[in-house]
Backbone as a ProteinNet text record, in pm:
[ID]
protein_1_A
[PRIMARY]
XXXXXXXXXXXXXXXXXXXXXXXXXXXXXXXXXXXXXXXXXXXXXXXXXXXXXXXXXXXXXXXXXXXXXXXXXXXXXXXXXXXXX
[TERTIARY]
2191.6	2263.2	2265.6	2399.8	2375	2321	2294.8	2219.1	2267	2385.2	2447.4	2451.7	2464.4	2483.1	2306.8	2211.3	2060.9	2012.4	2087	2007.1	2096.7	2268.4	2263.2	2233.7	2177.8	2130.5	1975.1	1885.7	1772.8	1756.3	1869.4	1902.7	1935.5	2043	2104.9	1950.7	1855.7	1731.7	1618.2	1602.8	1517.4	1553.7	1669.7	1731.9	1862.1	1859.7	2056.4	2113.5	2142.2	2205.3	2341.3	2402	2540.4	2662.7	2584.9	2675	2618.5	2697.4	2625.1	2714	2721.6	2822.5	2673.7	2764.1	2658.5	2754	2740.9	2854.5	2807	2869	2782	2842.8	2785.4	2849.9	2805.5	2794	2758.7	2876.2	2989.5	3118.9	3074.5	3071.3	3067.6	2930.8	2878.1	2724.4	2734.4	2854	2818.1	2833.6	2723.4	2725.1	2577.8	2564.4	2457.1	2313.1	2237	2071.8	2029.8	1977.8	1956.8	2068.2	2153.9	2269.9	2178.6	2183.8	2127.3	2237.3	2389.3	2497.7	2524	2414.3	2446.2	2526.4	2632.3	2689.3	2622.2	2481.2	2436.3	2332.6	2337.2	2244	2221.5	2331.3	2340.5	2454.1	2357.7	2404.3	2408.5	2513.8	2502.6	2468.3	2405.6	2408.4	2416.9	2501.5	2514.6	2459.1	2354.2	2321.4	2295.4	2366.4	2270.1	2250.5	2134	2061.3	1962.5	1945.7	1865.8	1730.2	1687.4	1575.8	1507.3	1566.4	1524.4	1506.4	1598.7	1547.3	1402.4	1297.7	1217.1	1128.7	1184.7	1148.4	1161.1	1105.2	1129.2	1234.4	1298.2	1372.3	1293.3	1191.6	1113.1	1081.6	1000.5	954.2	1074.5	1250.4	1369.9	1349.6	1381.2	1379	1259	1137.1	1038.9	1067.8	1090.9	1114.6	1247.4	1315.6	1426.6	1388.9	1290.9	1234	1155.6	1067	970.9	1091.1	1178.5	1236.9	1313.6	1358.5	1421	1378.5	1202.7	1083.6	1114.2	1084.3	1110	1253.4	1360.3	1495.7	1458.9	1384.4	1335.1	1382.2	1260.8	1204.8	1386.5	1485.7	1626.5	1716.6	1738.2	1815.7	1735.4	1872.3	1789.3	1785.4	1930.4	1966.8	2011.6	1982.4	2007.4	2010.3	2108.1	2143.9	2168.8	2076.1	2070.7	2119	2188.4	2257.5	2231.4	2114.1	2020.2	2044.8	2110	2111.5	2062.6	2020	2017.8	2146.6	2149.1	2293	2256.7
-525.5	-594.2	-503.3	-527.3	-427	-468.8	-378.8	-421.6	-540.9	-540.3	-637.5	-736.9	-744.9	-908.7	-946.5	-824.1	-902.7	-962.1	-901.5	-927.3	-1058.4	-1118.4	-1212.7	-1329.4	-1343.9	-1410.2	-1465	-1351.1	-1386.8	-1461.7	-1387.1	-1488.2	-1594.3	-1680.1	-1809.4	-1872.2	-1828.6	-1873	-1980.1	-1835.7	-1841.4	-1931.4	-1958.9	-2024.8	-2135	-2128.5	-2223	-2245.7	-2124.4	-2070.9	-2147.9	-2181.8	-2271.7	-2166.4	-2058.2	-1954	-1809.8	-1737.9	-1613.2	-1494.5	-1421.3	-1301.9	-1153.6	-1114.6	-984.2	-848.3	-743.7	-646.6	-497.1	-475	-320.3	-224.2	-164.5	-77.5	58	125.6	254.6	320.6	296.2	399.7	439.9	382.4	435.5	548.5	543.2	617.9	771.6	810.3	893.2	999.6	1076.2	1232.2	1202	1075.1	1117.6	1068.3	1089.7	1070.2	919.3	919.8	796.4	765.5	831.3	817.4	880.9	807.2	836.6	869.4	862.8	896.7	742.9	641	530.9	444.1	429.8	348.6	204.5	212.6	88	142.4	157.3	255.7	133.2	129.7	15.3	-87	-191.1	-318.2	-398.9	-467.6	-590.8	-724.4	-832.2	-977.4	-1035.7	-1183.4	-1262.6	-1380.4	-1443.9	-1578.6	-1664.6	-1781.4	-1937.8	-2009.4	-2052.7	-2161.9	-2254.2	-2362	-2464	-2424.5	-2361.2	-2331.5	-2202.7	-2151.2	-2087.8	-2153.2	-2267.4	-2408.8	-2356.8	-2391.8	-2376.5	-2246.8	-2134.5	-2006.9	-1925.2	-1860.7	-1747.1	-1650.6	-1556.2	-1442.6	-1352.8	-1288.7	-1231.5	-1296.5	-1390.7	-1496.3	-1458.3	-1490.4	-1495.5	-1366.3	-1252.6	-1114.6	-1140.3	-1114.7	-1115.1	-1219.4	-1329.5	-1423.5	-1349.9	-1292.2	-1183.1	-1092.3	-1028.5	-910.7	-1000.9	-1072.3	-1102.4	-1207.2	-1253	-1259.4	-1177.2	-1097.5	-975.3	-916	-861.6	-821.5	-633.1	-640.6	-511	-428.3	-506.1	-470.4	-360.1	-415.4	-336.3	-169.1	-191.4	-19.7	92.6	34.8	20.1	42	-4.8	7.6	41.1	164	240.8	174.6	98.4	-11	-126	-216.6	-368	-391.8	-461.4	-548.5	-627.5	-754.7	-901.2	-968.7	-1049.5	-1170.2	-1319.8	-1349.2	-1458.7	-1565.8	-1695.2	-1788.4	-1910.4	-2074.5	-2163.6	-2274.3	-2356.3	-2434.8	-2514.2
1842.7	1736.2	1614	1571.6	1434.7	1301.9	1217.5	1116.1	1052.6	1011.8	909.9	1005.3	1107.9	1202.5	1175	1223.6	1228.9	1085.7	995.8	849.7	798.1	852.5	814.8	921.5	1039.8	1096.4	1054.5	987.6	939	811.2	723.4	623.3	644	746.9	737.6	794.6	901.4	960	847.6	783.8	648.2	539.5	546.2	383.9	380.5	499.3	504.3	404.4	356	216.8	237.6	125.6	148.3	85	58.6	40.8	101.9	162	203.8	200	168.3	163.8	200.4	303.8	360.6	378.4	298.6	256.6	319.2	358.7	439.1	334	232.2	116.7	180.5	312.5	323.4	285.1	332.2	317.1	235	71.4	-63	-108.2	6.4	-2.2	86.8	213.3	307	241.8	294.1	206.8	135.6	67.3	-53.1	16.8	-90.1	-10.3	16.3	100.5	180.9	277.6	299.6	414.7	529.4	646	771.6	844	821	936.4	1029.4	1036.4	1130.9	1050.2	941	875.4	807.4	849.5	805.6	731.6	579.2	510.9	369.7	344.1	196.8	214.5	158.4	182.7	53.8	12.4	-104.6	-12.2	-78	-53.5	-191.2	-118.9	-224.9	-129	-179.4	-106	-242.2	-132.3	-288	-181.2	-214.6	-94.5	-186.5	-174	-287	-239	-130.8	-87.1	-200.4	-291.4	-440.7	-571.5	-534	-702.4	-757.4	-696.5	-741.1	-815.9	-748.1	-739.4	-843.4	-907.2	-1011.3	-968	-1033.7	-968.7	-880.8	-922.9	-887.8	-729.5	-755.4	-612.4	-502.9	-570.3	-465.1	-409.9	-486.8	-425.5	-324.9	-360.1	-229.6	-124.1	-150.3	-75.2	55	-23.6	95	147.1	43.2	126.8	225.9	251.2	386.9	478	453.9	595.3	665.8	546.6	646.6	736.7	692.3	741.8	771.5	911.4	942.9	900.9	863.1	827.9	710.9	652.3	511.3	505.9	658.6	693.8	709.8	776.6	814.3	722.1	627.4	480.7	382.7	340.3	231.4	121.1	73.2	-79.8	-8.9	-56.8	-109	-200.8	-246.9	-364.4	-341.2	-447.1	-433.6	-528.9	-491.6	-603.5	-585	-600.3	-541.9	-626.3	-602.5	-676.5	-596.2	-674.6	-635.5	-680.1	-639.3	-631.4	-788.5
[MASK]
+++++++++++++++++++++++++++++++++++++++++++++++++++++++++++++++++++++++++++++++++++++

């Protein structure tokens, strides 16, 4: 499975975000550092899931980083646009 299918499957798992947008931004990266050549290098997300209401910003980011989990190790950038409803 490729990256961007496994990372938004773990997201919808983790959060049944009622919004999810999962963006594979490598094009805009090939050539520069952190490009591995496999097209799946940098990624944007936009998720809102009420499952962050409670959460600090801080808390949301980690809260993405540990369900992604091993994805981490895989992508060089992520960018998060973490909201609650």
């Amino acid at each position: 499975m490729n990256i961007e299918k496994e990372l938004t499957n773990r997201l919808i798992a983790a959060f049944a975000p009622d919004r999810l947008e999962v963006v594979n931004e490598s094009h805009k990266h090939a050539g520069h550092g952190g490009d591995d050549g496999s097209g799946e290098s940098h990624f944007a997300v936009v998720i809102r899931a009420q499952a962050f209401a409670p959460m600090s910003r801080v808390a949301r980011h980690r809260a993405v980083h540990a369900a992604i989990g091993d994805l981490n190790q895989r992508i060089h950038a992520l960018a998060l646009d973490i909201s609650a409803p």
